[in-house]
N, C-alpha and C positions, 0 to 999 in steps of 0.2 A: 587594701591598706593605704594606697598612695592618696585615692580620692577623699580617705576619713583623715587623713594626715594635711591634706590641704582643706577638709571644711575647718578642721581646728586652727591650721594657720591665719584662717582668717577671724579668729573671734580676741576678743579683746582680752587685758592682762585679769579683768572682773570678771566675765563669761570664762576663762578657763577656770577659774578657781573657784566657783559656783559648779561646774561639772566637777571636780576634782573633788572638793568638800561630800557632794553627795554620792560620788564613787566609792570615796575611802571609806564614807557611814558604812555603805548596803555592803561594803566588803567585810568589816568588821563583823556584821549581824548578819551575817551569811550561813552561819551555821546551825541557828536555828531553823532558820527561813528552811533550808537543805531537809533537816530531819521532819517538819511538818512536809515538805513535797513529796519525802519518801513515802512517808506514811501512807497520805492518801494515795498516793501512785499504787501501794502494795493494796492498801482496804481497797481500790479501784480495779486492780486486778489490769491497769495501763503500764506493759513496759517503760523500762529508760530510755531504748530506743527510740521509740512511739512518743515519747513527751518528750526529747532531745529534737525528734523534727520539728513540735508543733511551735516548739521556741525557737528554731530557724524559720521559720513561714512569719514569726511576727514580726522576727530581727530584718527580714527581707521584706515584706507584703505590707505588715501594717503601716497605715495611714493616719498623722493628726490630725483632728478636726479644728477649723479655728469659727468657733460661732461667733455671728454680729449680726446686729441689727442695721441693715443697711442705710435707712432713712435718720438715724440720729445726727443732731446738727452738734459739731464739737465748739471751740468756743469762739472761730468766727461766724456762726452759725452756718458754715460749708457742710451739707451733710457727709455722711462716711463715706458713699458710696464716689461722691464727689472725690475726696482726697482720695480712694484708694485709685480711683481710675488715671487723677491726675497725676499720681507719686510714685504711684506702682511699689507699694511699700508696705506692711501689713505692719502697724505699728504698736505700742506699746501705751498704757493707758497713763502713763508717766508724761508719757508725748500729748497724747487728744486729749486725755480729762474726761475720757467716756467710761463708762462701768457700766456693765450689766449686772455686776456683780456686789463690792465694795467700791462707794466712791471715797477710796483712801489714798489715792497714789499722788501722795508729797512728801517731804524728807518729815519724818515725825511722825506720817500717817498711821493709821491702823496696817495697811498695806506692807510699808516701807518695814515696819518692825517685824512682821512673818517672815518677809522678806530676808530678811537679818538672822532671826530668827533659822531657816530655812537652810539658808545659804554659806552661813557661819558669816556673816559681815562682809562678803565677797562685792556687794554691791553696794555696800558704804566705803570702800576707799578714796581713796582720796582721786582727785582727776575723773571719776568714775559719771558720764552724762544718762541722761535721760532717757538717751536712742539707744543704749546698751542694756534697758533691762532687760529682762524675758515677759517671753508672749506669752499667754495661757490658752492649754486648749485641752483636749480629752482624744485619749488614744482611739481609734476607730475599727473594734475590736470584733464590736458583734454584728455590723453593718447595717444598722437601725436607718431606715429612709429618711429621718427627722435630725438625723446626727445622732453621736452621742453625749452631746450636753446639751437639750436644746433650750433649757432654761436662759442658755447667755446669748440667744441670737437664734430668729427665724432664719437667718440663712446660714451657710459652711464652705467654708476653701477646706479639701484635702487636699495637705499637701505627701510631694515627693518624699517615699520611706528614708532618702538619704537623710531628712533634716531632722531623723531619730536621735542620728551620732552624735547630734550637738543637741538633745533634749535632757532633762530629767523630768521623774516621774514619780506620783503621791498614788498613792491607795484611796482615793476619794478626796476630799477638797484641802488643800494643801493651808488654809487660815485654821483647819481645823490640827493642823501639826499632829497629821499620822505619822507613828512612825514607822510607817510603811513605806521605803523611798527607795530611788531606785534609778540607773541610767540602762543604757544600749549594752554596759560591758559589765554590769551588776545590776542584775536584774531581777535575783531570785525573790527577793522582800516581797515585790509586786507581784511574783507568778507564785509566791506562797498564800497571800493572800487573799487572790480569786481563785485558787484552789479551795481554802478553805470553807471561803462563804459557800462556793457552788457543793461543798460536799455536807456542809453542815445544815444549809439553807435550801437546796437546791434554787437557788438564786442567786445572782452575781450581773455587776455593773448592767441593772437594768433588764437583765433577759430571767422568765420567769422558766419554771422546769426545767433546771438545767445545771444536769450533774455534770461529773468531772471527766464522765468519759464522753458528753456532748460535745463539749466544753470542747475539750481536746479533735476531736471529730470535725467540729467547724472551722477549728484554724486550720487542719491538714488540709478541710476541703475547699474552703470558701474565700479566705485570703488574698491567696492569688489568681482569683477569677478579675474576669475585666469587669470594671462600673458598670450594675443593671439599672436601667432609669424606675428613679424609685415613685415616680407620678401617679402609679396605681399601688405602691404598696401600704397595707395599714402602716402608723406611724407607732413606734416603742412608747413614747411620752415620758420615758425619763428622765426625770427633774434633779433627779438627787445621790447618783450609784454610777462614778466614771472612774474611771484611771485620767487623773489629770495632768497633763503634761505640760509642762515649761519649756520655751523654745529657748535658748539662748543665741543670740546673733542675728542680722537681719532677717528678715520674710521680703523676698524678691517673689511679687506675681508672678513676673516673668519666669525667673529663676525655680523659684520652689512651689507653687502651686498649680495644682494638675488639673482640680475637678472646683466647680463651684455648684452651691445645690440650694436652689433659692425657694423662698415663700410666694406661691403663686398668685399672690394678695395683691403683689407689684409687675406683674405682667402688664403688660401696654400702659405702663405709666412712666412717671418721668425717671422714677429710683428705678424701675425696669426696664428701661433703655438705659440707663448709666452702665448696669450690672451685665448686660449684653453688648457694650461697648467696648468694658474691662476685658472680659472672654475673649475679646475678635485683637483687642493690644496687647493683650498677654498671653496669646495660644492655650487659653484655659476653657475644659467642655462645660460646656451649662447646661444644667438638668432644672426639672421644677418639683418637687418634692407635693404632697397631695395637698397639703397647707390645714389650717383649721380656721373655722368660722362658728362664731358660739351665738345662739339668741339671745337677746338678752334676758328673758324672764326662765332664763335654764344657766343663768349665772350662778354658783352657788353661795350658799353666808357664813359656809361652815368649812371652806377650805383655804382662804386666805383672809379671812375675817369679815366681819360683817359690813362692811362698808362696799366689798367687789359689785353686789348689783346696783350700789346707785351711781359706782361710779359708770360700770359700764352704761348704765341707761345714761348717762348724760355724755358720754362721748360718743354713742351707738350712729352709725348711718346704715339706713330702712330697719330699724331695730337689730341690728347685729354687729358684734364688732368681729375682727382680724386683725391681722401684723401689723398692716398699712393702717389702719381705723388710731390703735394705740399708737401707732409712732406719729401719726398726726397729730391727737392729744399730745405728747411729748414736747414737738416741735408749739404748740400753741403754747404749753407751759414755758417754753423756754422766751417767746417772745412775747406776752403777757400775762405775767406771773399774777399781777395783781387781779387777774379776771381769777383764779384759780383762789382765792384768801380765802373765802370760806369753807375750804376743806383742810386745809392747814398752811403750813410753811412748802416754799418751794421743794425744799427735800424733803418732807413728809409726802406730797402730791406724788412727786418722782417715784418715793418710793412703791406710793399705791399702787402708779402703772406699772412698775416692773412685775409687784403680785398679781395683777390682769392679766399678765403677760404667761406666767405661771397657768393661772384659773385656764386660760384660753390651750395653751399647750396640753393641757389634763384633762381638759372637759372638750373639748372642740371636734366638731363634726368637720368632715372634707369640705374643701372651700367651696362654695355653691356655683363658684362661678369657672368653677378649673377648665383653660382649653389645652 
């Protein structure tokens, strides 16, 4: 209690009341939440007991993932991996201006207003900066090699389960205003509703066959095992199915992050000595995760429209792209937009690569060149 007592002391008069607002929701809507978990716990035939541990192993074991793209140039065109090694700071896209996501983070934005939205106005007060918003990431539940969002970033910091206490949490992607929410001390909303899906679906945040007594089974067993190097294992590929979590308060490398699990696309390159730099200044373990490499004539036209094979064939090197391939495209767009006009506007381009980015993560073979 004394160490959750002093993460709060250090969060701002905005971050407290953004935990607070989303505590007092899931407490409120707690009672539903309660009688669906009963439910399936009884049609499950999983005691109270049995599901009261496997919600202590997440309160203690799980880990946020924070997905990025390493090589993205912010807006002095310093890449990410750049400022993160120099800052030692995992910052807030309020700060960089980078998205994998929405690029809405301005006072007005599409962003700012979920936000609002979200948080009850916690982050529009007044005095309230930039470096105070929340970081977005996805709880790291089912222990997928690729992360679990890996749509927002080929690589992943997990961090330390302490930086739970100071998080909240959405039922899938938080623009989409679930109102499934949830913190470290109200939590049921979120564990009613991956019960749900996994009993009604047998599926949930990305992991396929997978009932409620799996389900439960993985967290008792798997949680608190130590990081296995995921470099040989298949990658999950989910794009679309996380528990997303909102960090409030800074992200110290040093401080709060434990493991970094990188796209082996950037081994013995320059972004790959940056990221193995960070690791050795911030006593953080580096793993390589199996990566993906797509051909390009196995791009498809029917999964993020029909434009993904030409784009790839024109940024492809020896006919195939990767992480490193797209983020080079990226960084050409951002330093000669105008070579880029006849596909469309800078943020139309932008957007395409992110769909690539997508395409490559769901269709992509092991990186051909993994040591």
């Amino acid at each position: 209690m004394k160490g959750e007592n002093r993460i709060f002391m250090e969060l701002s008069m905005s971050q407290l009341l953004a935990l607070e607002n989303i505590t007092r929701y899931a407490r409120n809507n707690r009672h539903e939440a309660k009688e669906t978990i009963n439910h399936i716990l009884k049609m499950s035939n999983i005691s109270d007991k049995i599901f009261e541990n496997a919600v202590v192993k997440i309160k203690a074991h799980a880990k946020i993932g924070l997905h990025f793209h390493p090589d993205r140039p912010d807006s002095t065109m310093k890449c990410v991996a750049e400022a993160l090694l120099e800052q030692g700071i995992y910052k807030s896209q309020f700060e960089t201006f980078i998205s994998n996501g929405s690029v809405s983070a301005y006072p007005g934005g599409e962003r700012d207003l979920w936000e609002k939205r979200i948080f009850g106005g916690a982050y529009q007060l007044e005095g309230t900066t930039n470096n105070q918003r929340p970081k977005y990431g996805a709880l790291n539940l089912m222990l997928h090699p690729d992360g679990p969002a890996p749509r927002f970033g080929s690589c992943y910091f997990l961090l330390s389960p302490k930086v739970s206490y100071r998080s909240t949490y959405t039922y899938l992607d938080s623009h989409q205003g679930p109102k499934e929410k949830g913190t470290n001390k109200e939590f049921d909303l979120i564990l009613a509703a991956l019960l749900e899906e996994a009993f009604l679906r047998d599926f949930a945040i990305g992991e396929r066959n997978l009932t409620p007594a799996s389900l439960i089974n993985h967290l008792l067993v798997n949680l608190e095992r130590p990081f296995t190097d995921p470099a040989n294992k298949e990658p999950n590929r989910n794009l679309n199915h996380y528990i997303e979590a909102q960090v409030h308060g800074d992200i110290s490398l040093k401080e709060d992050a434990e493991v970094l699990v990188a796209d082996p696309s950037f081994k013995e390159t320059y972004v790959g000595r940056i990221l193995e730099q960070i690791c050795h200044k911030y006593s953080i373990d580096l793993y390589w995760h199996r990566g993906f490499a797509l051909m390009v004539d196995e791009v498809p036209s029917d999964f993020r429209g029909p434009s993904m094979p030409s784009l790839a064939k024109r940024i492809a090197q020896n006919n195939f792209i990767d992480a490193k391939i797209i983020g080079s495209a990226v960084l050409d767009l951002n330093r000669n937009p105008e070579t880029w006009s006849d596909r469309g506007t800078y943020k139309e381009v932008l957007q395409e690569l992110k769909l690539l980015w997508h395409v490559l993560v769901r269709y992509g073979k092991q990186y051909p060149t993994l040591k």
